[in-house]
C-alpha positions in Angstrom: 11.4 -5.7 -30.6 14.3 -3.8 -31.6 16.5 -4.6 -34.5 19.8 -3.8 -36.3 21.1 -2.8 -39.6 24.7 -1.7 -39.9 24.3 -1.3 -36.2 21.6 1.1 -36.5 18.8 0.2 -33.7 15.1 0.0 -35.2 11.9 -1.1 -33.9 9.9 -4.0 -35.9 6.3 -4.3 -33.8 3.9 -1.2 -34.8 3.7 1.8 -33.8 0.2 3.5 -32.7 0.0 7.3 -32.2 -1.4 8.5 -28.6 -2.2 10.8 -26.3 -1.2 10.2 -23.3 -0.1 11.5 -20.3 1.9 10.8 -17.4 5.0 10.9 -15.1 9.0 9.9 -16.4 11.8 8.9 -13.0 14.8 8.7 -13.7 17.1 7.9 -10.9 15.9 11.2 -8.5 14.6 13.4 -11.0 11.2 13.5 -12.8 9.2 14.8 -15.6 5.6 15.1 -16.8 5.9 13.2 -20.2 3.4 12.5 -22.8 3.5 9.5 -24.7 3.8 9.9 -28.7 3.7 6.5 -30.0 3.5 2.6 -28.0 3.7 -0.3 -29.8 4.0 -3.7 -27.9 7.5 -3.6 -27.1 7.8 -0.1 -26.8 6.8 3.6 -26.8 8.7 7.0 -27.8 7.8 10.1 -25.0 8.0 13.8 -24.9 9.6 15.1 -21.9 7.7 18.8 -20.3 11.1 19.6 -18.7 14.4 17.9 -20.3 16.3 15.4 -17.6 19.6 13.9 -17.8 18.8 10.3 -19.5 21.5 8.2 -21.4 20.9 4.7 -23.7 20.6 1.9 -21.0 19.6 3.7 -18.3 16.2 2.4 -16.2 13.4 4.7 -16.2 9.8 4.5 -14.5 6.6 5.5 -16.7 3.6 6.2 -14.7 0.2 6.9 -16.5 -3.5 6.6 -15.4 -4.3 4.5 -18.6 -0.9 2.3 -18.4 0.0 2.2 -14.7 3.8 2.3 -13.9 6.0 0.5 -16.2 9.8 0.2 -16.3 11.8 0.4 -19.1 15.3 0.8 -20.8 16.2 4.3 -22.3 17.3 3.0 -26.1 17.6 6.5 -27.5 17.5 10.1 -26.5 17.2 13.6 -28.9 16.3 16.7 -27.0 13.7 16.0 -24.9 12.1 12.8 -26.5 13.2 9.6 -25.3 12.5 6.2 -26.6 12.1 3.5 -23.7 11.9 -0.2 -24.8 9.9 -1.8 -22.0 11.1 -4.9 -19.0 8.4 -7.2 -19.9 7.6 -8.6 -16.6 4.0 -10.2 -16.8 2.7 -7.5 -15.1 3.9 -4.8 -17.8 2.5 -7.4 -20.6 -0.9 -7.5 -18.8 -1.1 -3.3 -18.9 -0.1 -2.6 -22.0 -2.4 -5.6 -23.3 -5.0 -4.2 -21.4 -4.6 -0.9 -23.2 -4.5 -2.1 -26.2 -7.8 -4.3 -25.3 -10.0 -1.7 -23.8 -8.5 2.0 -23.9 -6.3 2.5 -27.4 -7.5 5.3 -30.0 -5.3 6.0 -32.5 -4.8 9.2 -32.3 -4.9 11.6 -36.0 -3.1 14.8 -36.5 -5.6 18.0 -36.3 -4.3 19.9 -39.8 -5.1 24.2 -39.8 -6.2 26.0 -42.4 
């Protein structure tokens, strides 16, 4: 869910770090993208190769572990995008279902 303060966009529902990997569509292009955080109402990715995205825009998200959900582009810096998802009860089915039976958190691997 996102929220404002002084018209600032943030997101309240919490975030769980992942690995996960997939394919972004935008319009005709696409990207490999992995997924860098999901939360229930949304999830932040990393594009492979930057594509031209603006706030608002519809995207598709397409993952082995998630299937194919649409979302809304709510932010975009370099070539990490944020999507907040179009909860359909499909999409809240997937995403429960990943959260139910697939979810890891994920932990940074620190080098000596």
């Amino acid at each position: 869910m996102l929220h404002t303060v002084k018209q600032v966009p943030f997101r309240t529902d919490e975030r769980s770090k992942v690995r996960i990997f997939g394919v972004v569509k935008v319009m005709n292009e696409t990207s490999r993208a992995r997924v860098v955080d999901i939360s229930a109402s949304g999830m932040a990715l990393d594009l492979e190769t930057p594509i031209k995205v603006t706030p608002s825009q519809i995207i598709t998200f397409e993952s082995e572990e998630l299937g194919r959900l649409s979302g809304v582009v709510r932010w975009c810096r370099d070539s990490r995008i944020g999507i907040e998802y179009k909860l359909t009860t499909t999409a809240l089915a997937q995403i429960s279902a990943y959260f139910r039976f697939f979810h890891e958190e994920v932990k940074p691997v620190l080098r000596g």
